[in-house]
mmCIF file of the N, C-alpha and C atoms, coordinates in Angstrom:
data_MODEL
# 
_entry.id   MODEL 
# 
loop_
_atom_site.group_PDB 
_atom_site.id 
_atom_site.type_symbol 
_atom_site.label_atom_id 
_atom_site.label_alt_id 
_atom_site.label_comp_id 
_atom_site.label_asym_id 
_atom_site.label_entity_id 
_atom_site.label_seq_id 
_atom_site.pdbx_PDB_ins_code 
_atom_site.Cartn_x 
_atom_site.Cartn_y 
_atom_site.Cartn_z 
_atom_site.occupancy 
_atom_site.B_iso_or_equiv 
_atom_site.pdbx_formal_charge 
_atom_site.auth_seq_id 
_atom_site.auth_comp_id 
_atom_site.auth_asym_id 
_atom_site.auth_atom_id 
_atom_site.pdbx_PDB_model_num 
ATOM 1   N N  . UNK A 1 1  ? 17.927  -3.519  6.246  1.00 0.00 ? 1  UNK A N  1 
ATOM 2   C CA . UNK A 1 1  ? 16.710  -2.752  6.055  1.00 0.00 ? 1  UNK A CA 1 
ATOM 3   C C  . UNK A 1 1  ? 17.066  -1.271  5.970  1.00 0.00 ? 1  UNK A C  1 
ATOM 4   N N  . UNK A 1 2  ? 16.495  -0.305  4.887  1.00 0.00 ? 2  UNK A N  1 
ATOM 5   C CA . UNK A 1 2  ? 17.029  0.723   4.732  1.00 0.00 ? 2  UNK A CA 1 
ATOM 6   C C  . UNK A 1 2  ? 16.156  1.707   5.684  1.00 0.00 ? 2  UNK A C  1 
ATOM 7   N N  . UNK A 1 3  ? 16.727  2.861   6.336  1.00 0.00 ? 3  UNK A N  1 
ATOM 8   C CA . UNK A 1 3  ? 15.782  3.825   7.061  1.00 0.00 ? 3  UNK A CA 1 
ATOM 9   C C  . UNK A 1 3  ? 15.120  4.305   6.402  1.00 0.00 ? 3  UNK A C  1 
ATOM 10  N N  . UNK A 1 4  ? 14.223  4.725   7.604  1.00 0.00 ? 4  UNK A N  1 
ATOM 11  C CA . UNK A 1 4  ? 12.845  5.400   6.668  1.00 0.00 ? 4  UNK A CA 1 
ATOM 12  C C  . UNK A 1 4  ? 12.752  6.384   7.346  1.00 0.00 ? 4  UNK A C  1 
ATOM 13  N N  . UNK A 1 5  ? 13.337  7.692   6.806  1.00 0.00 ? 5  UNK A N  1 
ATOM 14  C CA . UNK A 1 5  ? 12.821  9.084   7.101  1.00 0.00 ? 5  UNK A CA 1 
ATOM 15  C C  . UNK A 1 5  ? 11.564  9.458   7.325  1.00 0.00 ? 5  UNK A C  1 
ATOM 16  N N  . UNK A 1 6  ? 10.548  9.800   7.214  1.00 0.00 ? 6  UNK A N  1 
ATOM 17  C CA . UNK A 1 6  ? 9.446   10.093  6.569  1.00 0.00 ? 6  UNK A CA 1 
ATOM 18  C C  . UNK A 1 6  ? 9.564   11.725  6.555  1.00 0.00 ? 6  UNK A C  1 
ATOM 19  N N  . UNK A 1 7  ? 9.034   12.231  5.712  1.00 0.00 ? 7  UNK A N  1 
ATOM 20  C CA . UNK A 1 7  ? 8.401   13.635  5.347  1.00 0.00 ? 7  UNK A CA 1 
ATOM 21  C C  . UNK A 1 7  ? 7.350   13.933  5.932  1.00 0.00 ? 7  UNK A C  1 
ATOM 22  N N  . UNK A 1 8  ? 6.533   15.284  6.191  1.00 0.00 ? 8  UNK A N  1 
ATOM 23  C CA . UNK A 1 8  ? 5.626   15.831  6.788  1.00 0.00 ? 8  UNK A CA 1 
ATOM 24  C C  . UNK A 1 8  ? 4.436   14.772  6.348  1.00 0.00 ? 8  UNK A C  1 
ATOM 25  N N  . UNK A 1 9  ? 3.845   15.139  4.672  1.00 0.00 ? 9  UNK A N  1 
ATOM 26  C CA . UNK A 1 9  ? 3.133   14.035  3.816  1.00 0.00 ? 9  UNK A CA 1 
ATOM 27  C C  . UNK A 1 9  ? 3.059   12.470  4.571  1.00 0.00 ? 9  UNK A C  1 
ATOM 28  N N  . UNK A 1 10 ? 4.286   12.114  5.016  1.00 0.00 ? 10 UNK A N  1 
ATOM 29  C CA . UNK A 1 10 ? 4.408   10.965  5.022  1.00 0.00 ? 10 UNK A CA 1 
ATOM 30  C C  . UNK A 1 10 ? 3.989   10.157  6.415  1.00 0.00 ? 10 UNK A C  1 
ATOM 31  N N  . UNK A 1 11 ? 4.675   11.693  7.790  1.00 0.00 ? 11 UNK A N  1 
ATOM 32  C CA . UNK A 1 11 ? 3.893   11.201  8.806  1.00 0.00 ? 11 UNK A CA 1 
ATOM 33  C C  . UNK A 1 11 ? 2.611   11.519  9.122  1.00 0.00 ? 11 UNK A C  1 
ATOM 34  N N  . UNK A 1 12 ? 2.275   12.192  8.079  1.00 0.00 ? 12 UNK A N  1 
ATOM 35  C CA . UNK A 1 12 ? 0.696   12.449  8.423  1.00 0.00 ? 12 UNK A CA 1 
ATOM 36  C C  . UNK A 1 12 ? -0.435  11.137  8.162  1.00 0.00 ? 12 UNK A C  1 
ATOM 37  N N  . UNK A 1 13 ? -0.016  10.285  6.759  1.00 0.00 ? 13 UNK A N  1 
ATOM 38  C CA . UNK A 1 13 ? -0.134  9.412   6.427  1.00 0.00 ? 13 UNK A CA 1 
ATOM 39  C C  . UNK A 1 13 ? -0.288  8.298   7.239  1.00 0.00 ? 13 UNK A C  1 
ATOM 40  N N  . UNK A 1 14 ? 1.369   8.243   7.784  1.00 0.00 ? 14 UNK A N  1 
ATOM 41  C CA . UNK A 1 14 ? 1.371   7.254   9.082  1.00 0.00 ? 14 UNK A CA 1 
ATOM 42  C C  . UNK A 1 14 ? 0.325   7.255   10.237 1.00 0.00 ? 14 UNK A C  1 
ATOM 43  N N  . UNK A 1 15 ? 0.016   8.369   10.516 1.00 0.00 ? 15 UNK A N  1 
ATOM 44  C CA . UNK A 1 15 ? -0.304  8.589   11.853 1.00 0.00 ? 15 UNK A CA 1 
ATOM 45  C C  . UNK A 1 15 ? -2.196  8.614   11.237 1.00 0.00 ? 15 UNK A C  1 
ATOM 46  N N  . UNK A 1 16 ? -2.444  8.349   10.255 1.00 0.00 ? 16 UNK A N  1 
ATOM 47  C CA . UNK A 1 16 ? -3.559  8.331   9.977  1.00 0.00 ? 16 UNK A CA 1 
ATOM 48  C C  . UNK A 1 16 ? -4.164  6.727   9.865  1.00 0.00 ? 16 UNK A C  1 
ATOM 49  N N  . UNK A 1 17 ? -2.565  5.656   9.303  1.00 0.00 ? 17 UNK A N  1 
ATOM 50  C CA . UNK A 1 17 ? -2.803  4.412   9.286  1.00 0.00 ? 17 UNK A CA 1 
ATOM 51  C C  . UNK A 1 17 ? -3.032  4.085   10.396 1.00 0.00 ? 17 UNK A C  1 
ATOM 52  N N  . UNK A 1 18 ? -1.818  4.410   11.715 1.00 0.00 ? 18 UNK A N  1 
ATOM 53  C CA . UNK A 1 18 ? -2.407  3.931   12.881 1.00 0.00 ? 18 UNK A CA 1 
ATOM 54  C C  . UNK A 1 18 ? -3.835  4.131   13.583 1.00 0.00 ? 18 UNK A C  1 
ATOM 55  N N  . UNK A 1 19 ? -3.956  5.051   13.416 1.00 0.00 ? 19 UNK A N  1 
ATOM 56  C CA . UNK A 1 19 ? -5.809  5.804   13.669 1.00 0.00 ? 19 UNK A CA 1 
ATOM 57  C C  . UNK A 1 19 ? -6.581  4.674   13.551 1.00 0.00 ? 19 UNK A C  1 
ATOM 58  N N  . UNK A 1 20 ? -6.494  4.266   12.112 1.00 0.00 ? 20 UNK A N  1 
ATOM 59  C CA . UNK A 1 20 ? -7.332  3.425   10.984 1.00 0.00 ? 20 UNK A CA 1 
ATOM 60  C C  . UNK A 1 20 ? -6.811  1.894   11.768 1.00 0.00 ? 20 UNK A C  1 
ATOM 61  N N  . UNK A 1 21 ? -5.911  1.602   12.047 1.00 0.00 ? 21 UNK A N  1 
ATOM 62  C CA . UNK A 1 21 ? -5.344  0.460   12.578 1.00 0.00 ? 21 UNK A CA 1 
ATOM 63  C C  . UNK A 1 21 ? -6.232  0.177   14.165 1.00 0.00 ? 21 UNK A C  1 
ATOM 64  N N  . UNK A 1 22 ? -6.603  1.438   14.781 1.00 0.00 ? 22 UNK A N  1 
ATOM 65  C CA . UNK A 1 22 ? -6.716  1.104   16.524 1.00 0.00 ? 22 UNK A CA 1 
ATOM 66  C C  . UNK A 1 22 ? -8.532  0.822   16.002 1.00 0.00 ? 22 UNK A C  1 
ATOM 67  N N  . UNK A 1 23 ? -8.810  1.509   14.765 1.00 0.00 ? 23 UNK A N  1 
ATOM 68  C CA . UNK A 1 23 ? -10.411 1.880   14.850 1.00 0.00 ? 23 UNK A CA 1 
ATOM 69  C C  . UNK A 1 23 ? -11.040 -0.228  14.193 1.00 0.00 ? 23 UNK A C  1 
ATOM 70  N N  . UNK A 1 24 ? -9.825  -0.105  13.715 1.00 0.00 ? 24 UNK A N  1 
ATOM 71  C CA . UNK A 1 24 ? -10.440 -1.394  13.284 1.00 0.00 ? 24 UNK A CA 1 
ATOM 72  C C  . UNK A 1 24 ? -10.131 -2.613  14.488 1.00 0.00 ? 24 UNK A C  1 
ATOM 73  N N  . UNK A 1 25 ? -9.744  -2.308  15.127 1.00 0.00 ? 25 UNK A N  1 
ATOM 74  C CA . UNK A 1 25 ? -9.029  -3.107  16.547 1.00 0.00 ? 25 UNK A CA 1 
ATOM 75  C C  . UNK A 1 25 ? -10.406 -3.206  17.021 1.00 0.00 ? 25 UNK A C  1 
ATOM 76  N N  . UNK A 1 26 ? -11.003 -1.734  17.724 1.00 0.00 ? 26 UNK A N  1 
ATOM 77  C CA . UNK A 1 26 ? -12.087 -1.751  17.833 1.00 0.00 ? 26 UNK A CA 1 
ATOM 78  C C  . UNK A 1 26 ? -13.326 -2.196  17.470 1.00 0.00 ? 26 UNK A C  1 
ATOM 79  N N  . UNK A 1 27 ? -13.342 -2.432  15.944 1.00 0.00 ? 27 UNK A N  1 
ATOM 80  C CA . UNK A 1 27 ? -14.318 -3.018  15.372 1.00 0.00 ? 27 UNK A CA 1 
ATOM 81  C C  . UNK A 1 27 ? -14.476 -4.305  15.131 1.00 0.00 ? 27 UNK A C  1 
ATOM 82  N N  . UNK A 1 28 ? -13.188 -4.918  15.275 1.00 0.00 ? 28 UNK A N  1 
ATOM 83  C CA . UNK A 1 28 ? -13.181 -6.226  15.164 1.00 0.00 ? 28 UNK A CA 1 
ATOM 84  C C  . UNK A 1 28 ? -13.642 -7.106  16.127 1.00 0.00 ? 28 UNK A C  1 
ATOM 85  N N  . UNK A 1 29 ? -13.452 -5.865  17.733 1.00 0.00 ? 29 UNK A N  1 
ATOM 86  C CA . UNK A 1 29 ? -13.818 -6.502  18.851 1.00 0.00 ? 29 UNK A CA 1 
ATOM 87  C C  . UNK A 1 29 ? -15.762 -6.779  19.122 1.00 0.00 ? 29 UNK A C  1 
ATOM 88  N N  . UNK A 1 30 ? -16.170 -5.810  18.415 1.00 0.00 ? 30 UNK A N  1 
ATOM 89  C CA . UNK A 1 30 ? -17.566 -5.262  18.264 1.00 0.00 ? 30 UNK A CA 1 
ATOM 90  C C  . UNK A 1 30 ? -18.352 -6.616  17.300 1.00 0.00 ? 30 UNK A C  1 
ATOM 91  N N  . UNK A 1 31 ? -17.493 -6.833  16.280 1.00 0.00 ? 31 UNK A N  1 
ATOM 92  C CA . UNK A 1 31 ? -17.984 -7.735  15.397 1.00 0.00 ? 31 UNK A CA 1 
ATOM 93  C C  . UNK A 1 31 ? -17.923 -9.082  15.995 1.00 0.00 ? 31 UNK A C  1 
ATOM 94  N N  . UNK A 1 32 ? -17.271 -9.195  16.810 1.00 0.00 ? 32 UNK A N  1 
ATOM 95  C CA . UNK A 1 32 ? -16.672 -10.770 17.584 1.00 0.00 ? 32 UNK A CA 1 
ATOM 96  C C  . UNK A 1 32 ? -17.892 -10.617 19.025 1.00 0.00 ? 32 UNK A C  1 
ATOM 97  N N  . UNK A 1 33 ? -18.081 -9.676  18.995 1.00 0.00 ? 33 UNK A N  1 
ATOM 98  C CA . UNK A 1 33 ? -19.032 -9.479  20.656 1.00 0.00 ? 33 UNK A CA 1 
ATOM 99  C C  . UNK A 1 33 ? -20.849 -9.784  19.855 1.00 0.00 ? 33 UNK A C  1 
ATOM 100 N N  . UNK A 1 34 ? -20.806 -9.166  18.486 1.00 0.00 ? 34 UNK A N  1 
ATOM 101 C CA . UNK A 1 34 ? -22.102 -9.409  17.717 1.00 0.00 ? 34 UNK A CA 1 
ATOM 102 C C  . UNK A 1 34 ? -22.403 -10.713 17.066 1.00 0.00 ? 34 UNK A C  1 
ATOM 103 N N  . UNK A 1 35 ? -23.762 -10.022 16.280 1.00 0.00 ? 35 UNK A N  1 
ATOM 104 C CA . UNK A 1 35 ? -24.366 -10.918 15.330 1.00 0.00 ? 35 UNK A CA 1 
ATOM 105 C C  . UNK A 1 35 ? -23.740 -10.420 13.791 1.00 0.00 ? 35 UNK A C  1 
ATOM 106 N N  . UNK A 1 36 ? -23.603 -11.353 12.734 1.00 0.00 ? 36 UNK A N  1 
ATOM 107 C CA . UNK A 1 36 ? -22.875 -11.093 11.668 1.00 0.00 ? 36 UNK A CA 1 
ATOM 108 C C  . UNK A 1 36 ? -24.303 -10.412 10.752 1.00 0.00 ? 36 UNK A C  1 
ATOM 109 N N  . UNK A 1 37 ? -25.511 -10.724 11.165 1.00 0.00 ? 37 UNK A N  1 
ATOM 110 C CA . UNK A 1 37 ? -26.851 -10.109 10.408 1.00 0.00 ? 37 UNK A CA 1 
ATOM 111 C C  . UNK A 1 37 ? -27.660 -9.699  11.166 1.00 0.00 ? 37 UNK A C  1 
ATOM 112 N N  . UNK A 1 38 ? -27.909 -8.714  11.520 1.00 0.00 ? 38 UNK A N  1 
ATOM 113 C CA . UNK A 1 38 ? -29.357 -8.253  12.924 1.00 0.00 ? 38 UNK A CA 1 
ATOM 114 C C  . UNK A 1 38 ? -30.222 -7.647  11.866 1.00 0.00 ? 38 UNK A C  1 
ATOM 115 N N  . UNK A 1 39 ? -30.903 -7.414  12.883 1.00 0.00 ? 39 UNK A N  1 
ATOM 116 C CA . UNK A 1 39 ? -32.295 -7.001  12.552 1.00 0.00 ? 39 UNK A CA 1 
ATOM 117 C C  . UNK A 1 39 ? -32.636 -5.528  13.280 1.00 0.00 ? 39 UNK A C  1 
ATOM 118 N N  . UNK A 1 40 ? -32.886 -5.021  12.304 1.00 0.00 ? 40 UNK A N  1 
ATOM 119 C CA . UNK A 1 40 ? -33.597 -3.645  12.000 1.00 0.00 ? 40 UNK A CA 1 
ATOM 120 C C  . UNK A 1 40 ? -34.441 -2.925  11.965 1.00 0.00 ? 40 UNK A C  1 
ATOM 121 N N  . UNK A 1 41 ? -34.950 -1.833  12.678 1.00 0.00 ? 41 UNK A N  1 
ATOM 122 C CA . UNK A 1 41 ? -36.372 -1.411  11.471 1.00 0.00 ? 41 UNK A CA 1 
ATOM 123 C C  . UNK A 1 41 ? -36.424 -1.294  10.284 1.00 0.00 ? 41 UNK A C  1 
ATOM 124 N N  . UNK A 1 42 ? -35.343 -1.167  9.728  1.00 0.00 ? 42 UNK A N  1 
ATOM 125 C CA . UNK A 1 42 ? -34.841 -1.568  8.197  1.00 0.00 ? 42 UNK A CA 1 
ATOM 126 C C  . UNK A 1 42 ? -35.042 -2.577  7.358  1.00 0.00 ? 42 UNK A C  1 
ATOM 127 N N  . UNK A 1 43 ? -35.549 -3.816  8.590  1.00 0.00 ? 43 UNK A N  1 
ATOM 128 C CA . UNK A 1 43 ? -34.683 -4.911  8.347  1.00 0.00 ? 43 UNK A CA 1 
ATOM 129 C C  . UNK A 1 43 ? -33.737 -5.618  8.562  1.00 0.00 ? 43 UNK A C  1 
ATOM 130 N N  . UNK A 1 44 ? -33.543 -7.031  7.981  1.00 0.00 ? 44 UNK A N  1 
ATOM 131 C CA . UNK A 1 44 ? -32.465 -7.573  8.225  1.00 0.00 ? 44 UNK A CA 1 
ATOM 132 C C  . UNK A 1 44 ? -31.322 -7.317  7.455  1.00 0.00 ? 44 UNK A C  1 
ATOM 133 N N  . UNK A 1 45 ? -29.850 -7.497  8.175  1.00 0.00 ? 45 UNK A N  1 
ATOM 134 C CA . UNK A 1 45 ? -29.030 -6.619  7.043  1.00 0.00 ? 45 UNK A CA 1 
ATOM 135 C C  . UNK A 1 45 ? -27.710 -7.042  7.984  1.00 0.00 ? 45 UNK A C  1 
ATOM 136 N N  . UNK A 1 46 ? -26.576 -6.704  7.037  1.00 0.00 ? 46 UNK A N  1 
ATOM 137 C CA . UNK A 1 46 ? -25.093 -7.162  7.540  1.00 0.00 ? 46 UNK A CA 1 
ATOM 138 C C  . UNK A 1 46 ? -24.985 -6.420  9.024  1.00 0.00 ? 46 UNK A C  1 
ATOM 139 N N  . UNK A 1 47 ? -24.016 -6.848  9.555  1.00 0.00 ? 47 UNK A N  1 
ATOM 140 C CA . UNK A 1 47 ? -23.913 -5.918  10.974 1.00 0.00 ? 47 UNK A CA 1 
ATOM 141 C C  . UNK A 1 47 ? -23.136 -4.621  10.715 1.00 0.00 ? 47 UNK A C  1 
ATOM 142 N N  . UNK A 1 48 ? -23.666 -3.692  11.116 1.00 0.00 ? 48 UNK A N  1 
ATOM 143 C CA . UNK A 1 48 ? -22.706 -2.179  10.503 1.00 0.00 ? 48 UNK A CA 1 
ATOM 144 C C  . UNK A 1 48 ? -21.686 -2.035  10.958 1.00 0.00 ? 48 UNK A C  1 
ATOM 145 N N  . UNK A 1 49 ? -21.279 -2.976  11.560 1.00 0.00 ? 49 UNK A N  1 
ATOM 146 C CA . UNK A 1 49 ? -19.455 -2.796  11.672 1.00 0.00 ? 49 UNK A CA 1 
ATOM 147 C C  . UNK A 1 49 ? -18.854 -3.296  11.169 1.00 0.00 ? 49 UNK A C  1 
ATOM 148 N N  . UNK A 1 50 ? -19.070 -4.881  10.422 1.00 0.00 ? 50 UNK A N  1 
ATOM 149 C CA . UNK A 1 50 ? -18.665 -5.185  9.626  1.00 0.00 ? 50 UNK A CA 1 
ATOM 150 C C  . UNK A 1 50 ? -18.479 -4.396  7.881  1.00 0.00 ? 50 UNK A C  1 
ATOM 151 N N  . UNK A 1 51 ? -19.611 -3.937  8.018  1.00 0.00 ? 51 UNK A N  1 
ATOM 152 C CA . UNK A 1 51 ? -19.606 -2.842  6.633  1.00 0.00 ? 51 UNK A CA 1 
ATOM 153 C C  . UNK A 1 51 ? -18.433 -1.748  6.795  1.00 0.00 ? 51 UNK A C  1 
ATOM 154 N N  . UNK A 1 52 ? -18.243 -0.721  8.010  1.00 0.00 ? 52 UNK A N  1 
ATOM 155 C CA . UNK A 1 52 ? -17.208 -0.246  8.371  1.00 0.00 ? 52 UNK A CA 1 
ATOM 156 C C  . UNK A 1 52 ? -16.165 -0.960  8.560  1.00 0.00 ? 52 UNK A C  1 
ATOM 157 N N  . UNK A 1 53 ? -16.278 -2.065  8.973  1.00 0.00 ? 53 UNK A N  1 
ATOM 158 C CA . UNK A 1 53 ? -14.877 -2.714  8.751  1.00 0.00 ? 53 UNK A CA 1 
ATOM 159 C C  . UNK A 1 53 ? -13.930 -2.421  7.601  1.00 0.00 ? 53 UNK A C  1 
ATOM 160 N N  . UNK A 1 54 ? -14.813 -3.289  6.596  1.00 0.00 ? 54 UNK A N  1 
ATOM 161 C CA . UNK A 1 54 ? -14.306 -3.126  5.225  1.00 0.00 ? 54 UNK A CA 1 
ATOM 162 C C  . UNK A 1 54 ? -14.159 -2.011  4.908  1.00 0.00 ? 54 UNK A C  1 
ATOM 163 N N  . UNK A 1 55 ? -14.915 -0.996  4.950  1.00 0.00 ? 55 UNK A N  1 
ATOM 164 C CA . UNK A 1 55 ? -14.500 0.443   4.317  1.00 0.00 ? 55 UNK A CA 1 
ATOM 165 C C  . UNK A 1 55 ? -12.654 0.868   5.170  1.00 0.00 ? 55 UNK A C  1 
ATOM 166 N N  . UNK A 1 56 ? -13.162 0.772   6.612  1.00 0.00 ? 56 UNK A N  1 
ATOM 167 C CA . UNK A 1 56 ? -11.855 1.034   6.880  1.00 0.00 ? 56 UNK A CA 1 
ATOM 168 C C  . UNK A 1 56 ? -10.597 0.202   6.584  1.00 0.00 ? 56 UNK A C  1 
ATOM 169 N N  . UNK A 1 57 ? -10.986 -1.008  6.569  1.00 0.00 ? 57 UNK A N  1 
ATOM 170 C CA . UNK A 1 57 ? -9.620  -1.614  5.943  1.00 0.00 ? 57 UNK A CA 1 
ATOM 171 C C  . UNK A 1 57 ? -9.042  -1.647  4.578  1.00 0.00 ? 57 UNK A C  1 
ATOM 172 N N  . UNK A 1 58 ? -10.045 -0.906  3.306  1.00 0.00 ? 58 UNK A N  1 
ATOM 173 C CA . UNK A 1 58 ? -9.490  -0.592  2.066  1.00 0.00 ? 58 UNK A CA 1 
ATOM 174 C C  . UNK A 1 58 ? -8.668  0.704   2.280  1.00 0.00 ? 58 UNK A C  1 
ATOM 175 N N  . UNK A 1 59 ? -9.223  1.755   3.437  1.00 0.00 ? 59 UNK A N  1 
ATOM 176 C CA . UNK A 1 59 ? -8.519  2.824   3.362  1.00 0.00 ? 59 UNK A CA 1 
ATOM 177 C C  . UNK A 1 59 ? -7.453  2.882   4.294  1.00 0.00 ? 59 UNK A C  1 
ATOM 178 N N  . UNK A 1 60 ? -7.232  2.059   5.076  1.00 0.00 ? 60 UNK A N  1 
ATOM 179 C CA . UNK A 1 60 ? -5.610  1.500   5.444  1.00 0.00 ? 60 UNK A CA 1 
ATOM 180 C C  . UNK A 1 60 ? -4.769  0.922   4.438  1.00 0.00 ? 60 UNK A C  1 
ATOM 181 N N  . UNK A 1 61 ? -5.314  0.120   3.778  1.00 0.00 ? 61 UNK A N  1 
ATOM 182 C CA . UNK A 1 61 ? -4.540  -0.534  2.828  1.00 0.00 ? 61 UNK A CA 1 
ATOM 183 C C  . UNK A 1 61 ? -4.170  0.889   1.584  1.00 0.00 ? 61 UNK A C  1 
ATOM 184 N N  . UNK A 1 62 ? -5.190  1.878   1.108  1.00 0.00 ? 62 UNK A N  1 
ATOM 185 C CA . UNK A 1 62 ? -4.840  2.886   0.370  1.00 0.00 ? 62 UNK A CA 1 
ATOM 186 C C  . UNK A 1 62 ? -3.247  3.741   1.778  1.00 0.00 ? 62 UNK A C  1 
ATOM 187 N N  . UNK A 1 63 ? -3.518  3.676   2.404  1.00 0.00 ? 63 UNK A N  1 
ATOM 188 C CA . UNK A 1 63 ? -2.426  4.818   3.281  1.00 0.00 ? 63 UNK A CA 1 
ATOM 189 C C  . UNK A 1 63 ? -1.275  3.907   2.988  1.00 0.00 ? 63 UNK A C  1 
ATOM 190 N N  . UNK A 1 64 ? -1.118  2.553   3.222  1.00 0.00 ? 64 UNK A N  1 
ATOM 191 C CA . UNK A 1 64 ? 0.064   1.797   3.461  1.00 0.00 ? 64 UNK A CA 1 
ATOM 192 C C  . UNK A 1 64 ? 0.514   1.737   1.488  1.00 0.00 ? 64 UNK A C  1 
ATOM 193 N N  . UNK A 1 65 ? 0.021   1.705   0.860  1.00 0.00 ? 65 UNK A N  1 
ATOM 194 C CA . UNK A 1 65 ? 0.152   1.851   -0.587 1.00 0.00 ? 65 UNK A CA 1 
ATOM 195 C C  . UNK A 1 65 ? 0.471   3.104   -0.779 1.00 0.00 ? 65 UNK A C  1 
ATOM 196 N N  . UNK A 1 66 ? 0.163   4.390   -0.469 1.00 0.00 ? 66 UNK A N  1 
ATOM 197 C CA . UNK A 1 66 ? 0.542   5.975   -0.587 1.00 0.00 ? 66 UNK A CA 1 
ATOM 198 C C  . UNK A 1 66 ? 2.269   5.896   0.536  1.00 0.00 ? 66 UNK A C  1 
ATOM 199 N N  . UNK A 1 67 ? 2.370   4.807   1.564  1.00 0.00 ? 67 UNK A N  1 
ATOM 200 C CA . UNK A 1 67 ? 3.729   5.204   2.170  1.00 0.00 ? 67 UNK A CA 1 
ATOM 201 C C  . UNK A 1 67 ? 4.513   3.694   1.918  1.00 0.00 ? 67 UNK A C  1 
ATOM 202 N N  . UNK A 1 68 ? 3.853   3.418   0.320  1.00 0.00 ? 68 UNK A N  1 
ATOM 203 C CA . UNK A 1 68 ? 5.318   2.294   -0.278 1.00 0.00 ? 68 UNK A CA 1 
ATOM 204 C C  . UNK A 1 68 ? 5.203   1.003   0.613  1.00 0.00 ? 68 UNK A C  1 
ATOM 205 N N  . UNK A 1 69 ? 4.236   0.903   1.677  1.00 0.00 ? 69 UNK A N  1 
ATOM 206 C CA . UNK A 1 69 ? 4.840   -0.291  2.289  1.00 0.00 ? 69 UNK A CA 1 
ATOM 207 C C  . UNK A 1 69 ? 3.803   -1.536  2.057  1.00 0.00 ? 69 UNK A C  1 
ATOM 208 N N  . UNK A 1 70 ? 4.985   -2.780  1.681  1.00 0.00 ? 70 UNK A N  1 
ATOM 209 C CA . UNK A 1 70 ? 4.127   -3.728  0.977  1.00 0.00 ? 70 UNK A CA 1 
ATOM 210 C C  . UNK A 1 70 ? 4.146   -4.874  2.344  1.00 0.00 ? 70 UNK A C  1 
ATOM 211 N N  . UNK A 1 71 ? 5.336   -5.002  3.152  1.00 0.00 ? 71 UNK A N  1 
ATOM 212 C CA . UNK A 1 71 ? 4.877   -6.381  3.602  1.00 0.00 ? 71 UNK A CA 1 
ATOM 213 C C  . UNK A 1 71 ? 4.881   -5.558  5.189  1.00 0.00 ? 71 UNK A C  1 
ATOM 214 N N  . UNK A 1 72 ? 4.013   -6.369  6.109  1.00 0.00 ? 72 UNK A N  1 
ATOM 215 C CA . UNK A 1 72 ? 4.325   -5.698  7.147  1.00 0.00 ? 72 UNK A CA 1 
ATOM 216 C C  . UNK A 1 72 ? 4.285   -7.283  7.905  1.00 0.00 ? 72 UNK A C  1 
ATOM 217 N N  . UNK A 1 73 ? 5.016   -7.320  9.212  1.00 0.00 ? 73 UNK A N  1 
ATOM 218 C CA . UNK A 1 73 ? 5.344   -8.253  9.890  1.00 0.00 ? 73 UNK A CA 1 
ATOM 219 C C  . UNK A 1 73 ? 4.359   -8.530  10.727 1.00 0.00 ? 73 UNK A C  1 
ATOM 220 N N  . UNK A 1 74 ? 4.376   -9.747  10.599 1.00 0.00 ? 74 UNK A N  1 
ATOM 221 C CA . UNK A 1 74 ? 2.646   -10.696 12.072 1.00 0.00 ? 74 UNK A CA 1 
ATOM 222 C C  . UNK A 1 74 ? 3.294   -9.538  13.214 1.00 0.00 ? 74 UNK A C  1 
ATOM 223 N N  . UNK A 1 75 ? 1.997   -9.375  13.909 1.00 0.00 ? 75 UNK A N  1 
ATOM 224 C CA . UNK A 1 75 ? 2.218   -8.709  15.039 1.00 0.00 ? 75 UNK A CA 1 
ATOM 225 C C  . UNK A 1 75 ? 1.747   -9.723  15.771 1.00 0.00 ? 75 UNK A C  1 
ATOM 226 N N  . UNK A 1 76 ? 1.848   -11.238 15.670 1.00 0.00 ? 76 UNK A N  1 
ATOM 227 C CA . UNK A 1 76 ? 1.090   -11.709 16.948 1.00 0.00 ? 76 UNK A CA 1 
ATOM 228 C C  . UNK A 1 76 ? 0.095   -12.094 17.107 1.00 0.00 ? 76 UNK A C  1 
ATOM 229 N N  . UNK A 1 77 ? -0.999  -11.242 16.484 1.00 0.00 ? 77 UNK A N  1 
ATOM 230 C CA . UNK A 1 77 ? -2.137  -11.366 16.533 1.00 0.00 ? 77 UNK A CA 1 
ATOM 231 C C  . UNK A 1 77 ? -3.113  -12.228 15.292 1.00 0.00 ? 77 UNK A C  1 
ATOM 232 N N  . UNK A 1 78 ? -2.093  -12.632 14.455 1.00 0.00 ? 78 UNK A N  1 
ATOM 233 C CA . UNK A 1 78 ? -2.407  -13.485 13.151 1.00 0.00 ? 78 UNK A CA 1 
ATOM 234 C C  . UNK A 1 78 ? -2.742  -12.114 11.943 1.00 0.00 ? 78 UNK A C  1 
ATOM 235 N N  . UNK A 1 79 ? -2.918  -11.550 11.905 1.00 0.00 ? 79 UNK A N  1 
ATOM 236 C CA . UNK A 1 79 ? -3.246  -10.563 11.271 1.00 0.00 ? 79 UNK A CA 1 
ATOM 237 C C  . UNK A 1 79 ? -1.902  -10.108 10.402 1.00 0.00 ? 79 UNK A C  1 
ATOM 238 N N  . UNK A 1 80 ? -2.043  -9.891  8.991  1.00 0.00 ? 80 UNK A N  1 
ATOM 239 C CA . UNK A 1 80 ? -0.853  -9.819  8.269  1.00 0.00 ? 80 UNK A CA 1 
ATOM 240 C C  . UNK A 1 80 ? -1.328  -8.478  7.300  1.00 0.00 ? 80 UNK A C  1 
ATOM 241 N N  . UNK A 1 81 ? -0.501  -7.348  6.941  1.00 0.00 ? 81 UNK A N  1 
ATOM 242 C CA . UNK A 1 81 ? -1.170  -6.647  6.124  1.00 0.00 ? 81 UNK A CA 1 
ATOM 243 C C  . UNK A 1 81 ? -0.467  -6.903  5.039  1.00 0.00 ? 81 UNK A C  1 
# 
């Protein structure tokens, strides 16, 4: 496996995936503690963490695509990026 230096760009990047990595940790726990559709004064409607979910997990997947990295290893948790 070749080292990986990173550049300023690059750990900023990083340190933004992990961010994005703990927030969705969080949300996943939120979504597993909820309802997948509640109810609103709005209405009925997806659960808003699940909607944030997804937003945040396209823009992890954009950071890990901006720092080249395609496979990342099970952590365990079944979760594969």
């Amino acid at each position: 496996m070749a080292e990986f230096e990173p550049e300023e760009h690059e750990l900023s990047l990083l340190l933004q995936a992990c961010r994005i990595s703990d927030t969705l940790d969080r949300l996943q726990e939120s979504i597993d503690a909820g309802e997948v559709i509640v109810t609103s004064p709005q209405g009925t409607r997806a659960n808003p963490a699940i909607v944030e979910f997804r937003q945040q997990a396209i823009t992890l997947a954009k950071c890990m695509a901006a720092l080249n990295i395609k496979d990342v290893p099970d952590d365990g948790r079944g979760a594969q990026g």
